[in-house]
C-alpha positions as a Markdown table, in Angstrom:
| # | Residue | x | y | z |
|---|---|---|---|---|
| 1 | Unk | 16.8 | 9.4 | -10.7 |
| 2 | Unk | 14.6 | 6.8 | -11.3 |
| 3 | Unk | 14.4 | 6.1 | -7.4 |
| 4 | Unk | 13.1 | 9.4 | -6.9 |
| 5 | Unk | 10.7 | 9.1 | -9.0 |
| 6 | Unk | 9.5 | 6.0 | -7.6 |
| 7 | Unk | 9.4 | 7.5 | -4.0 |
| 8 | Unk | 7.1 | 10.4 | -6.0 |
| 9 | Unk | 4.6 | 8.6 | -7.7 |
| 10 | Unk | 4.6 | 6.2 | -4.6 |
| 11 | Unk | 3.5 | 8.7 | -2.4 |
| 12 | Unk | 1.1 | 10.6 | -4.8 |
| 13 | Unk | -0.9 | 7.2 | -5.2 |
| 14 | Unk | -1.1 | 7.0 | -1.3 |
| 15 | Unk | -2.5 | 10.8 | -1.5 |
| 16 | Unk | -4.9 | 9.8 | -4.5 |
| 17 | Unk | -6.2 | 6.9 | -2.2 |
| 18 | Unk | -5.5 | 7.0 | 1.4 |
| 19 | Unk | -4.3 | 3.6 | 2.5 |
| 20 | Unk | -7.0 | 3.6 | 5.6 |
| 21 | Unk | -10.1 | 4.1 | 3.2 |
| 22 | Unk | -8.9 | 1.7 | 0.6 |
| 23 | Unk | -7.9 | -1.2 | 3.7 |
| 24 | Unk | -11.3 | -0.5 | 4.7 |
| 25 | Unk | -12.7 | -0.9 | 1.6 |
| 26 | Unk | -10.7 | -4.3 | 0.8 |
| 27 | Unk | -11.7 | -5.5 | 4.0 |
| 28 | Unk | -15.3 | -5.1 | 3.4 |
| 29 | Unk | -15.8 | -6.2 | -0.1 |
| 30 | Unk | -13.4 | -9.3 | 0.5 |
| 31 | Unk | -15.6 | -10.0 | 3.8 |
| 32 | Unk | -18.8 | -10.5 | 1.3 |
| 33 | Unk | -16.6 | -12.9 | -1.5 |
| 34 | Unk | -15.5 | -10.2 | -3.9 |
| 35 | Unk | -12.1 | -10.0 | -5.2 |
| 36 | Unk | -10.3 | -6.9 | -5.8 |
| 37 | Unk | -8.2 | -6.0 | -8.1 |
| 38 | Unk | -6.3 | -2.6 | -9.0 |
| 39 | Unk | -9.1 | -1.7 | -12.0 |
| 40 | Unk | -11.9 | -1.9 | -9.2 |
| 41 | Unk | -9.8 | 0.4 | -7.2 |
| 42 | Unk | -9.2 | 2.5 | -10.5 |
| 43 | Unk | -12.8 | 2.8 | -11.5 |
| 44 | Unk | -14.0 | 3.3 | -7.8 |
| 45 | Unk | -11.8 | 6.3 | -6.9 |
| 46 | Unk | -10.9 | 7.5 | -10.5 |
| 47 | Unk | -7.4 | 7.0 | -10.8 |
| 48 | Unk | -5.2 | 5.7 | -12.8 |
| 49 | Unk | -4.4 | 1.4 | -13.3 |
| 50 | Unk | -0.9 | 2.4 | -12.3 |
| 51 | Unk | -1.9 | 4.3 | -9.4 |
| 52 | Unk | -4.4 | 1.9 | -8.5 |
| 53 | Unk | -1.5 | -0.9 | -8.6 |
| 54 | Unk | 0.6 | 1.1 | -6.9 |
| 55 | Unk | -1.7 | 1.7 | -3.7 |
| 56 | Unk | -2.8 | -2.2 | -3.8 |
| 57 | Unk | 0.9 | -2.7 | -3.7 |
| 58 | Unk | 1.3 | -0.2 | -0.8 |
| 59 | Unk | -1.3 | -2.3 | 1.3 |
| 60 | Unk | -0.2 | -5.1 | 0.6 |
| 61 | Unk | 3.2 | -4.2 | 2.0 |
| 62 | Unk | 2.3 | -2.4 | 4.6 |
| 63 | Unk | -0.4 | -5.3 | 5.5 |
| 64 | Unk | 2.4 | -7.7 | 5.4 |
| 65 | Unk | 4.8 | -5.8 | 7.7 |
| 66 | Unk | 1.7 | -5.4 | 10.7 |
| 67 | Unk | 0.5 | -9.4 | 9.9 |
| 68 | Unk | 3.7 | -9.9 | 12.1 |
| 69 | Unk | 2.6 | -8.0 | 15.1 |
| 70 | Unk | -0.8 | -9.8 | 15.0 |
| 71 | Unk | -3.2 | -7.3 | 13.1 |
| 72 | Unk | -5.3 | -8.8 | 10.6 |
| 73 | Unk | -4.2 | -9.1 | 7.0 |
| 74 | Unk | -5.8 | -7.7 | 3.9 |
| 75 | Unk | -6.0 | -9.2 | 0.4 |
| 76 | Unk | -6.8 | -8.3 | -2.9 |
| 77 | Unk | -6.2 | -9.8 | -6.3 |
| 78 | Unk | -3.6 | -8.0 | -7.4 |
């Protein structure tokens, strides 16, 4: 049970904050020196610390799995 509900808040973050538009984002305020971290994310598109975590978390993963095929990584401070 508690699997499921992983998978569901899991994918309601990525609804809450689309993983393109938040890689962007990362991207662009890292570019200029400035750290992100999930309450920037939550302030910026109203959501939740958890579901700001949880989409950081999601980029980061799916970041990490593409790094390995050559595209460029993201970060954040997590």
């Amino acid at each position: 049970m508690e699997r499921e509900k992983a998978i569901v808040r899991a994918e309601t973050a990525r609804r809450l904050v689309p993983t393109d538009e938040l890689a962007h984002t990362v991207r662009r305020l890292t570019s200029v020196g400035t750290g992100v971290e999930a309450r920037h994310v939550a302030e910026f598109y109203d959501v939740t610390h958890s579901v700001a975590h949880a989409v950081l978390r999601g980029l980061r993963h799916a970041t990490a799995k593409t790094a390995t095929d050559g595209a460029a990584d993201v970060g954040y401070a997590g």
